[in-house]
ZAPAFI-182675 format. One record per residue (C-alpha): residue number from 0; residue in one letter; z, y, x. Coordinates in Angstrom, 1 decimal. Each point is the difference from the previous one (the first is absolute). Layout:
N
+-----+------+--------+--------+--------+
: pos : code :     up :  north :   east :
+-----+------+--------+--------+--------+
: NUM :    A :      Z :      Y :      X :
...
+-----+------+--------+--------+--------+
# end
This chain:
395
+-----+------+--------+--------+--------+
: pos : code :     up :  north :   east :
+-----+------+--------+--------+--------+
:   0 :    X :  179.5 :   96.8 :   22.2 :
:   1 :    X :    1.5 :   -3.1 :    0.1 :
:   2 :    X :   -3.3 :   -1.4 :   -2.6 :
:   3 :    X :   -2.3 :    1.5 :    2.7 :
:   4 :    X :    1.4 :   -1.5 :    2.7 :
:   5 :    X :   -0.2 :   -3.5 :   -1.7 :
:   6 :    X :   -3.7 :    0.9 :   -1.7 :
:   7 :    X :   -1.5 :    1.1 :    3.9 :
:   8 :    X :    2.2 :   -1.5 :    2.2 :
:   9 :    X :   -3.0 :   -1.9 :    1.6 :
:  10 :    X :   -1.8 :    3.4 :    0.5 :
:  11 :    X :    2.6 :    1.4 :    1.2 :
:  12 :    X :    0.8 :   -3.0 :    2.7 :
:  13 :    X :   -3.8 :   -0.3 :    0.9 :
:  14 :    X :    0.0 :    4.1 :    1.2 :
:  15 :    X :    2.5 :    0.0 :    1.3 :
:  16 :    X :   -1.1 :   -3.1 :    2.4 :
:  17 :    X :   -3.6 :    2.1 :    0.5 :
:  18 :    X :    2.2 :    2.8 :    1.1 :
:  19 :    X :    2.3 :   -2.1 :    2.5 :
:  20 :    X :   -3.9 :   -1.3 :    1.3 :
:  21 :    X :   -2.0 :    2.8 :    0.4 :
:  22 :    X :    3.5 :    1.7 :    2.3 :
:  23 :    X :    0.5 :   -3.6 :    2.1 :
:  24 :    X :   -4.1 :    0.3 :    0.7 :
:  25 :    X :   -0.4 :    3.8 :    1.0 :
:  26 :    X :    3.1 :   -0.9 :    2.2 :
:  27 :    X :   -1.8 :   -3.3 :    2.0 :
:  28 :    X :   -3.3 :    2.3 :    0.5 :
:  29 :    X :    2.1 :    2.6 :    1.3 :
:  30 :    X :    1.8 :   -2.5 :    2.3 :
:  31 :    X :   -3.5 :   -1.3 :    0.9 :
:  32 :    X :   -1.7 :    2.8 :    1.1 :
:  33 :    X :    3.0 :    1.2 :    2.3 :
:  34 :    X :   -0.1 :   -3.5 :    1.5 :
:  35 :    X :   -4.1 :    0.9 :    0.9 :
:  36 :    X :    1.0 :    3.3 :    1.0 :
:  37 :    X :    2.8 :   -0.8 :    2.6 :
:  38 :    X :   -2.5 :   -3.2 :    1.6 :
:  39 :    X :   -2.4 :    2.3 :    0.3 :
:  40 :    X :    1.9 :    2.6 :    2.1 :
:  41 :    X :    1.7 :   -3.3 :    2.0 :
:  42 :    X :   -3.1 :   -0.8 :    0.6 :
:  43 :    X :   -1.7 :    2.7 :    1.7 :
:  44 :    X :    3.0 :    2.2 :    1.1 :
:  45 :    X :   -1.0 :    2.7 :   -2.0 :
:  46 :    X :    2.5 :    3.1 :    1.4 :
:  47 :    X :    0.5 :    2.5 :   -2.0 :
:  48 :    X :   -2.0 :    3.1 :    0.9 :
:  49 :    X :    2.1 :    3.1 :    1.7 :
:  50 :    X :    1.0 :    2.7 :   -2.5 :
:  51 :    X :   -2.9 :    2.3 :    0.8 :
:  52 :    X :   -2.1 :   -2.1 :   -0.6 :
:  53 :    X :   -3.1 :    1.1 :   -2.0 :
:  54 :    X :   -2.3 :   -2.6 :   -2.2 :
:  55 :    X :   -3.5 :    0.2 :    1.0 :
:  56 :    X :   -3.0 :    0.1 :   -3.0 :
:  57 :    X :   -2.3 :   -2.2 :    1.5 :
:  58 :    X :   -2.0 :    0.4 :   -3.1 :
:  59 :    X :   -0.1 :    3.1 :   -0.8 :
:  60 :    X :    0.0 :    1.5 :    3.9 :
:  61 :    X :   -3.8 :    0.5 :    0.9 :
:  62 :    X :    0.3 :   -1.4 :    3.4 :
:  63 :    X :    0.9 :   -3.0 :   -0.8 :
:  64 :    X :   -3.2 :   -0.8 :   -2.0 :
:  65 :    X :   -2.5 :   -2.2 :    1.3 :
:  66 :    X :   -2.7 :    2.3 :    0.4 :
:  67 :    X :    2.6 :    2.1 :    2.4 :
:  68 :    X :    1.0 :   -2.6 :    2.0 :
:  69 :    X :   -3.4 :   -2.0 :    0.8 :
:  70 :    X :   -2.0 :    3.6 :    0.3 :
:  71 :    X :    0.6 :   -0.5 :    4.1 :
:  72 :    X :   -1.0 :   -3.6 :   -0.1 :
:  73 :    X :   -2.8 :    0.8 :   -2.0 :
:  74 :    X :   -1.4 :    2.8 :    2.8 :
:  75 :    X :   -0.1 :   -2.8 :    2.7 :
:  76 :    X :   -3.3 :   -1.9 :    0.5 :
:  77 :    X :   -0.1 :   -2.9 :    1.4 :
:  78 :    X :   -0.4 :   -0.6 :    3.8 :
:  79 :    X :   -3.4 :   -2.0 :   -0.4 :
:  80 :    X :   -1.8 :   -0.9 :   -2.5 :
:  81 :    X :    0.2 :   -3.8 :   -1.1 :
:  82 :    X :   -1.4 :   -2.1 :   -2.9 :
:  83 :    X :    2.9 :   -1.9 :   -0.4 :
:  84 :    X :    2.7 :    3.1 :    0.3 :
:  85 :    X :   -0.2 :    2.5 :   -3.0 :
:  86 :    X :    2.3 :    1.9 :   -1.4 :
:  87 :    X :    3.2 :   -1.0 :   -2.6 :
:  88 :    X :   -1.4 :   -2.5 :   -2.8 :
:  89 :    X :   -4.0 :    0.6 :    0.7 :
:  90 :    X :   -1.7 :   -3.1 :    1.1 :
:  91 :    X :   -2.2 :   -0.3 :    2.9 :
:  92 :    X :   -3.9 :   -0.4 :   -0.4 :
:  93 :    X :   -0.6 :   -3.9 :   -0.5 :
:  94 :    X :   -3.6 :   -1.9 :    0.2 :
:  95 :    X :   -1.4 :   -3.1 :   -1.2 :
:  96 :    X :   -1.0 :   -2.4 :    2.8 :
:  97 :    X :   -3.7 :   -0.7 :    0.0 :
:  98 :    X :    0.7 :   -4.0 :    0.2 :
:  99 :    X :    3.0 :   -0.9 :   -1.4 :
: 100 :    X :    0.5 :    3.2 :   -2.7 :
: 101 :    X :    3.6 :    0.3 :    1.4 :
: 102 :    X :    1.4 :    3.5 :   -0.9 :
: 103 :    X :    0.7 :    1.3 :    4.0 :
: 104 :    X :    0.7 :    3.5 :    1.5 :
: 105 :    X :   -3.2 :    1.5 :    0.8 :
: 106 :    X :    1.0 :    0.8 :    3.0 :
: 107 :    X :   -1.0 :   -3.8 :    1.1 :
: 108 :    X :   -3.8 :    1.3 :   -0.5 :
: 109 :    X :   -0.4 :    2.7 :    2.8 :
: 110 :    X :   -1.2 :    3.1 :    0.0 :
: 111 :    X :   -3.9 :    1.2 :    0.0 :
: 112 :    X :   -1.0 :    0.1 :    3.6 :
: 113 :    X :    2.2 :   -2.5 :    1.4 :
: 114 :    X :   -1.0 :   -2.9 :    2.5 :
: 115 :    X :    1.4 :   -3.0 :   -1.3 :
: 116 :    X :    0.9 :   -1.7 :   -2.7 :
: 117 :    X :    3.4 :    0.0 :   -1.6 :
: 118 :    X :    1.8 :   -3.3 :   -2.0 :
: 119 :    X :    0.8 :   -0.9 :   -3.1 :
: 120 :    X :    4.2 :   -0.2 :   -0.2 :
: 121 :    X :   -0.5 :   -3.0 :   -2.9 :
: 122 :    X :   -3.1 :   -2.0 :    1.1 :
: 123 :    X :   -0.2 :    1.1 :    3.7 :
: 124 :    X :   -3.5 :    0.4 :    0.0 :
: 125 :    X :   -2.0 :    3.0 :    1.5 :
: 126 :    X :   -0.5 :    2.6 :   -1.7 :
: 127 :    X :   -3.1 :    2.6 :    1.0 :
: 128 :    X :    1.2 :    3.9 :   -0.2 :
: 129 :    X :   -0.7 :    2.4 :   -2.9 :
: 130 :    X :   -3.4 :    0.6 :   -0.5 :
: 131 :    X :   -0.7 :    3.8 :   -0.7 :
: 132 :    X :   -1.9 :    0.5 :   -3.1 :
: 133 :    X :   -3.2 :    2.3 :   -0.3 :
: 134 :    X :    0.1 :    1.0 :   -3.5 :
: 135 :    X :   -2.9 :    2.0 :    0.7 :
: 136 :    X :   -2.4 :   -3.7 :    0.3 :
: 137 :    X :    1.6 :   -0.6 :   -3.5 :
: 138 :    X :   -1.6 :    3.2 :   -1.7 :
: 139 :    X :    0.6 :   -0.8 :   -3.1 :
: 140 :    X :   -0.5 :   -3.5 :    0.0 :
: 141 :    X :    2.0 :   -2.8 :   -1.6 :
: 142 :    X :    2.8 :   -1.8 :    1.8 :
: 143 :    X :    1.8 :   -2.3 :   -1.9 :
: 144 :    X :    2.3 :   -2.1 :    2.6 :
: 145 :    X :    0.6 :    3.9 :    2.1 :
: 146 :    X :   -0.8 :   -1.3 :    3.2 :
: 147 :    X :   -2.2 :    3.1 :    0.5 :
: 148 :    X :   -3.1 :   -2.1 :    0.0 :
: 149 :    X :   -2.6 :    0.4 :   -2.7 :
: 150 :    X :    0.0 :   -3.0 :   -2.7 :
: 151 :    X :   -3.7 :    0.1 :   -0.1 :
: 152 :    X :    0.1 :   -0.8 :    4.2 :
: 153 :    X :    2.5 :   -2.7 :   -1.2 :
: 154 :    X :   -2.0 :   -1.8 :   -2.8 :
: 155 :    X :   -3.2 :    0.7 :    2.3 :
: 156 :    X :    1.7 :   -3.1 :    2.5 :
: 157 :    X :    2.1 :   -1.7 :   -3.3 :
: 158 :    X :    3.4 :    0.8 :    0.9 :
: 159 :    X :    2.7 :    0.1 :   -1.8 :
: 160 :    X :    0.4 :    3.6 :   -1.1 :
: 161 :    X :    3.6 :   -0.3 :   -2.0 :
: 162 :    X :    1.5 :   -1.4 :    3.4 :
: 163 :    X :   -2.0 :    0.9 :    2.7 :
: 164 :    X :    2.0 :    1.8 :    3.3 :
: 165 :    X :   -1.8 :    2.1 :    2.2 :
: 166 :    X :    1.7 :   -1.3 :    2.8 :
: 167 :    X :   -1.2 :   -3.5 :   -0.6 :
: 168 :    X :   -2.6 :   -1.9 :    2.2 :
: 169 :    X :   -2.2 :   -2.4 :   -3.0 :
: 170 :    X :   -1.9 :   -0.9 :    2.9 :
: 171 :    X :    2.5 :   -0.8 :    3.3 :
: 172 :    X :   -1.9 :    2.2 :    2.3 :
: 173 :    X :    2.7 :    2.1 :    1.1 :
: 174 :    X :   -1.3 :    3.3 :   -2.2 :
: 175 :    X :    1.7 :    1.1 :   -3.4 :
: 176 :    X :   -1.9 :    1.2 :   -3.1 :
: 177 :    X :    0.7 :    3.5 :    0.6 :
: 178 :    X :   -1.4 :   -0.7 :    3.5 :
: 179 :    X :   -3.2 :   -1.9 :   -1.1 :
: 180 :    X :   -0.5 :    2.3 :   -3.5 :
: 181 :    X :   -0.2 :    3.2 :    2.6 :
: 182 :    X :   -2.3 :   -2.1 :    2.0 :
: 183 :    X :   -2.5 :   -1.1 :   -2.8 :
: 184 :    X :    0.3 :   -3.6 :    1.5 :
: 185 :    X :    0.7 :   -3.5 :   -2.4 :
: 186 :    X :    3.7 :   -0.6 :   -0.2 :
: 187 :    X :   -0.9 :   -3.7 :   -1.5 :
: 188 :    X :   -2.3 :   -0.7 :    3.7 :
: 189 :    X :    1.8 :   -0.4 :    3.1 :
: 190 :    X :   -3.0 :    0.8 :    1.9 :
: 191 :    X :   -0.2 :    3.2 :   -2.1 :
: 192 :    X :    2.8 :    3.0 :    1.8 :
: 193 :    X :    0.0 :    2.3 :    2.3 :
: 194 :    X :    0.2 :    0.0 :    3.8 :
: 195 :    X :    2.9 :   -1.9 :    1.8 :
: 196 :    X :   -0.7 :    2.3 :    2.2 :
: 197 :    X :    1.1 :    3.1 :   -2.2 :
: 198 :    X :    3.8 :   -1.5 :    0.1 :
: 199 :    X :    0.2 :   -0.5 :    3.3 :
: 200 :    X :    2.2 :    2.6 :    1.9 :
: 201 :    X :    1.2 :    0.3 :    4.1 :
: 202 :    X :    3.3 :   -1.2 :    0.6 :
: 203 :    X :    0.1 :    0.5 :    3.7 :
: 204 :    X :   -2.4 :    0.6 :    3.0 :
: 205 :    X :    1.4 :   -1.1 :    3.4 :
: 206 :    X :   -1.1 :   -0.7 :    3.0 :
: 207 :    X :    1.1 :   -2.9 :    1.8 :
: 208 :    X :    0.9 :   -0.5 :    3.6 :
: 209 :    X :   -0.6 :   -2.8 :    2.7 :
: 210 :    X :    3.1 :   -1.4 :    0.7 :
: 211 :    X :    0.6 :   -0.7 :    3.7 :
: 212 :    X :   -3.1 :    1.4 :    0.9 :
: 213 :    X :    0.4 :    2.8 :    2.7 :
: 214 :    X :   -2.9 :    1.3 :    2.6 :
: 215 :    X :    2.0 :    0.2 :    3.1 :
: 216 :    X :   -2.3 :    1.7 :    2.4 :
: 217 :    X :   -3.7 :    0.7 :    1.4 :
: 218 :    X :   -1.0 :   -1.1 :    2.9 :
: 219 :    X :   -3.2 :    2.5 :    0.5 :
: 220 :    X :    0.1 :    0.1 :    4.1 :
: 221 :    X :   -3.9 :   -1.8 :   -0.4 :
: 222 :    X :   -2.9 :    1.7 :    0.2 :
: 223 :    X :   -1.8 :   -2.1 :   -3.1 :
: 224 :    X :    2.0 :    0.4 :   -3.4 :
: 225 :    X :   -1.2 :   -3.9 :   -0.3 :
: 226 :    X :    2.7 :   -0.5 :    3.1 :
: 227 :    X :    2.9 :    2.3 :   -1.9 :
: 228 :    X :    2.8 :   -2.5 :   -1.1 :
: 229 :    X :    3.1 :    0.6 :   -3.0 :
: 230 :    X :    2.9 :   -1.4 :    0.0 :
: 231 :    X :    1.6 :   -0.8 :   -3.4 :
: 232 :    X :    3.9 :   -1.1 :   -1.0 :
: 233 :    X :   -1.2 :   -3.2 :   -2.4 :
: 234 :    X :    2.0 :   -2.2 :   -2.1 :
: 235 :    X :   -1.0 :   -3.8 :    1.0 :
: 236 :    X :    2.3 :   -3.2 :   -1.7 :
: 237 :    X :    2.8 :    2.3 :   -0.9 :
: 238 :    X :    0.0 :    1.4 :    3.5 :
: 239 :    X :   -1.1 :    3.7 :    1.4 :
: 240 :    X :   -2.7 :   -0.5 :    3.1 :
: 241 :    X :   -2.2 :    2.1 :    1.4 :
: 242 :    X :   -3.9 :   -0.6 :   -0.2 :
: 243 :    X :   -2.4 :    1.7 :    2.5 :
: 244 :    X :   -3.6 :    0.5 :   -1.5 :
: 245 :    X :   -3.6 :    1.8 :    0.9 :
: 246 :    X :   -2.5 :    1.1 :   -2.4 :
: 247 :    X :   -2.5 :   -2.6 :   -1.8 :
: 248 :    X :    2.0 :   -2.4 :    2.6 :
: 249 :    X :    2.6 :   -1.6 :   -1.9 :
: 250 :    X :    2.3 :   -0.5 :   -2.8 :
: 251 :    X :    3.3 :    0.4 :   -0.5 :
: 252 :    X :    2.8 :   -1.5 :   -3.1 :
: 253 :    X :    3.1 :    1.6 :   -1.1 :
: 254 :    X :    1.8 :   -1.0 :   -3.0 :
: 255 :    X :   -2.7 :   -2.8 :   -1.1 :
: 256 :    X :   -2.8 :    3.1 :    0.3 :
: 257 :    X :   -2.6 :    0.3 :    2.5 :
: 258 :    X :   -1.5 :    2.5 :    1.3 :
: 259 :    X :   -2.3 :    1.2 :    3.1 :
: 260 :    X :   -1.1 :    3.4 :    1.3 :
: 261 :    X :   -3.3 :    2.4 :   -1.3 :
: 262 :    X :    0.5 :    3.0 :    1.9 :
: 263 :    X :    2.5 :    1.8 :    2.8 :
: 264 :    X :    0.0 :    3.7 :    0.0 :
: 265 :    X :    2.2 :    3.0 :    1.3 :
: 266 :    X :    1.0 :    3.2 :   -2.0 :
: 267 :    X :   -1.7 :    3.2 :    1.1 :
: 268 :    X :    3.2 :    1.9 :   -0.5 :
: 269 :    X :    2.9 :   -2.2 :    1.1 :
: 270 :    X :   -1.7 :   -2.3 :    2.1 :
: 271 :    X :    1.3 :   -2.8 :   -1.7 :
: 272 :    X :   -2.1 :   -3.5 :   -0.1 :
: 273 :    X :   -0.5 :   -1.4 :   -3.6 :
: 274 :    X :   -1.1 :   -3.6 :   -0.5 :
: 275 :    X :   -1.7 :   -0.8 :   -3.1 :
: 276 :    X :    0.5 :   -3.7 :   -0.9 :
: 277 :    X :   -1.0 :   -1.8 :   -3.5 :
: 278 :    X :    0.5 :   -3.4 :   -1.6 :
: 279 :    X :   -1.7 :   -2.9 :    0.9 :
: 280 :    X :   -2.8 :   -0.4 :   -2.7 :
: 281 :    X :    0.0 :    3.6 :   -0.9 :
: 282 :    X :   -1.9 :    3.4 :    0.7 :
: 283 :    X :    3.0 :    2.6 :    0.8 :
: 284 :    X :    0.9 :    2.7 :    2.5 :
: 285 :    X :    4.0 :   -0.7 :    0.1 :
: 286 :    X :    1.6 :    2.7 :    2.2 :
: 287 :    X :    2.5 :   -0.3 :    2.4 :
: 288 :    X :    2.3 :    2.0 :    2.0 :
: 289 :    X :    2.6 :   -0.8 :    2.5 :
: 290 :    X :    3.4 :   -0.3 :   -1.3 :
: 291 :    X :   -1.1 :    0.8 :   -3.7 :
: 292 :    X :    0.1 :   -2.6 :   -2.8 :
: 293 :    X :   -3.6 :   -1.3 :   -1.3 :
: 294 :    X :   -0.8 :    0.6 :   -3.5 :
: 295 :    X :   -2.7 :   -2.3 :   -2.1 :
: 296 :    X :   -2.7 :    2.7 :   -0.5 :
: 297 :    X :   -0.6 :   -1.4 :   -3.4 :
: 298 :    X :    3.3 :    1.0 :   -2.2 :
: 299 :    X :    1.3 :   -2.0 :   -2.7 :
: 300 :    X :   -0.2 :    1.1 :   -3.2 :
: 301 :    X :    2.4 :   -1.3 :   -2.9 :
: 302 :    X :   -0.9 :    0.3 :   -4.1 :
: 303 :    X :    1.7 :    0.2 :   -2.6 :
: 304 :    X :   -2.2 :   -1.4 :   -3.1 :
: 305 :    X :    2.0 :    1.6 :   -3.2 :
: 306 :    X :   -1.5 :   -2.5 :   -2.4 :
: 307 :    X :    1.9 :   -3.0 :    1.6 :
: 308 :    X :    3.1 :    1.5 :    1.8 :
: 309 :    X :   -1.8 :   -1.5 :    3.2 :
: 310 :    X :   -0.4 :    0.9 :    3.6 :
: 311 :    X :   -2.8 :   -0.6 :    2.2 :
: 312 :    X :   -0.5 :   -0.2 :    3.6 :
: 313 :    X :   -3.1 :    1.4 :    2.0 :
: 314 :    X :   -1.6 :    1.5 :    2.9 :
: 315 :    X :   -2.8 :    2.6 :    0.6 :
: 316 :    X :   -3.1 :   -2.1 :    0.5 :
: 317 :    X :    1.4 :   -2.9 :   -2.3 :
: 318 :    X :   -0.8 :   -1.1 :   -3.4 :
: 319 :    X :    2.0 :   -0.9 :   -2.9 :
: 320 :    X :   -0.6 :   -1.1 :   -3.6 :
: 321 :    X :    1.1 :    1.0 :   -3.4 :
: 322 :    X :   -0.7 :   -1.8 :   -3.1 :
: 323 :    X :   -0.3 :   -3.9 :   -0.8 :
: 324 :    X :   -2.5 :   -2.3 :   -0.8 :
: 325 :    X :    1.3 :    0.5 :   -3.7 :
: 326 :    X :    0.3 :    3.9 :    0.0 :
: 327 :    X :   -3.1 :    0.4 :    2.3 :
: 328 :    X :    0.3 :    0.8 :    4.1 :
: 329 :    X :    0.2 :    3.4 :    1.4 :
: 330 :    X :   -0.7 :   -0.1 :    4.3 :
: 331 :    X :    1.0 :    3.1 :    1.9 :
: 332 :    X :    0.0 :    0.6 :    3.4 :
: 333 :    X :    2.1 :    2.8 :    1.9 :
: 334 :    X :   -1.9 :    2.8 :    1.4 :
: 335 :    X :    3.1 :    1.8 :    1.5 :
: 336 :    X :    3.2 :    0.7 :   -0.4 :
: 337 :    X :    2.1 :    3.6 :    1.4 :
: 338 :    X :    3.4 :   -0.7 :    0.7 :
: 339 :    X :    1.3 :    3.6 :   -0.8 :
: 340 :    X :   -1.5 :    0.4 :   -3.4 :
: 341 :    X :    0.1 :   -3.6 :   -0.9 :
: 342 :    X :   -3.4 :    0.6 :   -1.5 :
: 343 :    X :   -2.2 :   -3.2 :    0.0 :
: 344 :    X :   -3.9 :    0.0 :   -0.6 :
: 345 :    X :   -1.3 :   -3.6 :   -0.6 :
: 346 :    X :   -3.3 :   -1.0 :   -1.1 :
: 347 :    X :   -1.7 :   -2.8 :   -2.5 :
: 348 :    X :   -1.4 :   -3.1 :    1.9 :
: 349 :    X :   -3.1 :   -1.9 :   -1.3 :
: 350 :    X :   -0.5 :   -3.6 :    2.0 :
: 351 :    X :   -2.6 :   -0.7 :    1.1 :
: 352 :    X :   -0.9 :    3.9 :    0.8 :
: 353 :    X :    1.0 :    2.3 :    2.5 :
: 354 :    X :   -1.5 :    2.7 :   -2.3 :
: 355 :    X :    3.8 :    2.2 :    0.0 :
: 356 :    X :    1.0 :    0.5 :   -3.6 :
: 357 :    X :    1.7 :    2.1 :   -1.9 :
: 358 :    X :    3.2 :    1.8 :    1.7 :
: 359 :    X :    3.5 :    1.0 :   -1.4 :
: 360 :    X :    2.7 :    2.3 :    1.1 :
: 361 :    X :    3.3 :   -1.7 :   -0.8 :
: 362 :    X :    3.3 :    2.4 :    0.0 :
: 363 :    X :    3.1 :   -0.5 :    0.2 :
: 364 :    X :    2.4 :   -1.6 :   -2.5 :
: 365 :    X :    1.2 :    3.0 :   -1.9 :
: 366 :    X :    1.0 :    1.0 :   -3.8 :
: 367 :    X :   -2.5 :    3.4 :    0.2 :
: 368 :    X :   -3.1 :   -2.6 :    1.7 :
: 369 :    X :    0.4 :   -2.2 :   -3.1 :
: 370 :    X :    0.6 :    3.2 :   -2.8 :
: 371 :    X :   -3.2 :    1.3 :    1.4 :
: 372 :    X :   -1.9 :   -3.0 :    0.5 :
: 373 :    X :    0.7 :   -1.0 :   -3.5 :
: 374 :    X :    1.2 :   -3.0 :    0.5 :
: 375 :    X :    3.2 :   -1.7 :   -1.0 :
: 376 :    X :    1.8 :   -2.1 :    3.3 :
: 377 :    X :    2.4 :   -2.2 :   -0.5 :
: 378 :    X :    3.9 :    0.8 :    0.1 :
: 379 :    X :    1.9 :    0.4 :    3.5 :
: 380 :    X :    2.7 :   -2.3 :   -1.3 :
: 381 :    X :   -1.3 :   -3.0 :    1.7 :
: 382 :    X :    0.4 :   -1.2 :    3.5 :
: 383 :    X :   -3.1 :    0.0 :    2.2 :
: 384 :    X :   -1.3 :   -3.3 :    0.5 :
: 385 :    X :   -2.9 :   -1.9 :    2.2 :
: 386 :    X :   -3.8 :   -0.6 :   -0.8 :
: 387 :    X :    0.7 :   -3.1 :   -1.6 :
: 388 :    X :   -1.5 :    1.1 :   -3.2 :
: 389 :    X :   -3.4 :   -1.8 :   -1.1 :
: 390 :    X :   -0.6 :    3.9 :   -0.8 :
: 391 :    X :    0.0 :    0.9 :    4.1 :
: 392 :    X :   -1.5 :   -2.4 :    2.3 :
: 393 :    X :   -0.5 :    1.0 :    3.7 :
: 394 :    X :   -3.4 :   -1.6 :    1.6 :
+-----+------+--------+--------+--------+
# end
């Protein structure tokens, strides 16, 4: 034993050191994990559940899975539908802007139909609404760029096919190339598009009152209607006056406007005398009734031209102009205008002539007027502004 001991004594002494190790390690791990164990309770004052307490399976209990959990959230549709609003982890439509190629929410082009233009979020430029395409007109034939217009209608006026957006205007005459391609006109000739007046919708139809003037009474005690005098409220520097006038005798001014007397009459049926006065330098029969607010016979008419997001101001019996010297000149004059329906007829004017041209009926701004007319308005985003376009000039 003893020759053993001396023989392996360093064998022995280097186990037996292993041994003492591997028992001092398992011990500090032990210690460790104890320590983790009690901060972990200190920290989030974990009690100790009650004694009939039962452990839940969250994994293998059906309703607890996913599927059971979201199935009510997954019956509720949304409250409105929205571009930018989708459900979890699906990405809204997005669109390339037609000038600076910025991805965008397609929401900023607006719908088919609308009456304005909408506006790029990254460039903040205007952007003309979705053009509806007839895939019928394509038949068959090639479209490389997908703008719904033919290449051969393309390469015809040497466009660029690969990028080439239907919405554009090659030309700046206010039309796109859906709009002039449907038309048969030149998209490269700004003389070469359809009628202004095709874009041109009613706004509002008014009619507009005298202010201050008032017919007071009739003096028709006088044999001769030459004799009969009225008696009108006037406003005169600010100031209300009365003015005392005859027919064909004289004229009177209120509010800057003058006027004299064509005719004095009295109602058959309520015996009421109406006095029929017009503006100086104009053929009108203006009627007037005591105590009642006079109207200008000729109401006021305002458009809305969808090309240009522009408004314009006009009368029945006036003229206006559409177009430009560059784009070509449209003249129109108002035939009449009807206050309920808001339905406007105007007609083409030729100087030089008094030949009358061609009439239009103009409707109302409205989404089904433009789906049925075929035409594509601008967006409704925009506020209205005045007829300081080079577009819409009032003569």
């Amino acid at each position: 034993m003893k020759k053993f001991l001396h023989a392996h004594y360093e064998k022995i002494i280097l186990a037996a050191l292993l041994i003492i190790f591997t028992a001092m390690l398992y011990y500090q791990l032990m210690f460790i994990q104890r320590a983790q164990n009690l901060e972990v309770d200190t920290a989030f004052n974990i009690v100790e559940p009650p004694s009939d307490y039962q452990p839940v399976d969250f994994a293998g209990d059906k309703k607890f899975r996913m599927a059971t959990v979201f199935s009510e959230w997954n019956k509720v549709e949304p409250s409105e539908s929205s571009p930018t609003k989708t459900q979890l982890m699906a990405p809204y439509p997005m669109a390339e802007c037609v000038y600076c190629h910025a991805l965008i929410p397609s929401i900023s082009y607006p719908a088919i139909g609308e009456t304005r233009n909408g506006k790029c979020p990254a460039c903040g430029k205007a952007l003309a609404p979705r053009v509806k395409v007839e895939t019928d007109e394509l038949a068959g034939k090639a479209d490389l760029n997908a703008n719904g217009i033919p290449d051969e209608w393309e390469k015809q006026y040497s466009l660029a096919r690969e990028n080439t957006p239907a919405d554009s205007d090659q030309d700046v005459d206010g039309f796109t190339l859906m709009q002039e391609y449907k038309a048969k006109t030149d998209p490269t000739d700004p003389l070469s598009h359809p009628k202004y007046i095709t874009q041109l919708y009613v706004s509002a139809v008014s009619r507009q009152r005298f202010n201050g003037l008032e017919l007071v009474s009739v003096d028709t005690t006088k044999s001769d209607k030459k004799d009969w005098t009225a008696t009108f409220n006037v406003i005169r520097n600010n100031n209300r006056r009365s003015a005392f006038v005859q027919i064909n005798a004289s004229t009177f001014t209120s509010s800057n406007v003058s006027f004299s007397v064509v005719d004095i009459e009295v109602d058959d049926k309520t015996q009421e005398p109406i006095v029929y006065i017009q503006r100086v330098g104009k053929i009108e029969r203006i009627p007037c009734r005591p105590k009642q607010p006079v109207y200008d016979p000729s109401p006021r008419v305002r458009f809305l031209n969808a090309l240009y997001d522009r408004n314009l101001t006009s009368s029945v019996g006036a003229s206006f102009t559409l177009g430009s010297d560059k784009t070509g000149k449209e003249v129109y004059r108002v035939v009449s205008a009807d206050p309920t329906t808001k339905e406007v007829v105007v007609e083409t004017v030729t100087e030089g002539t008094d030949v009358p041209g061609e009439t239009f009926k103009i409707l109302p701004v409205a989404k089904e007027t433009a789906n049925s007319a075929g035409k594509t308005p601008a967006s409704t985003t925009a506020k209205p502004k005045d007829d300081s376009s080079p577009f819409l000039q009032r003569q």
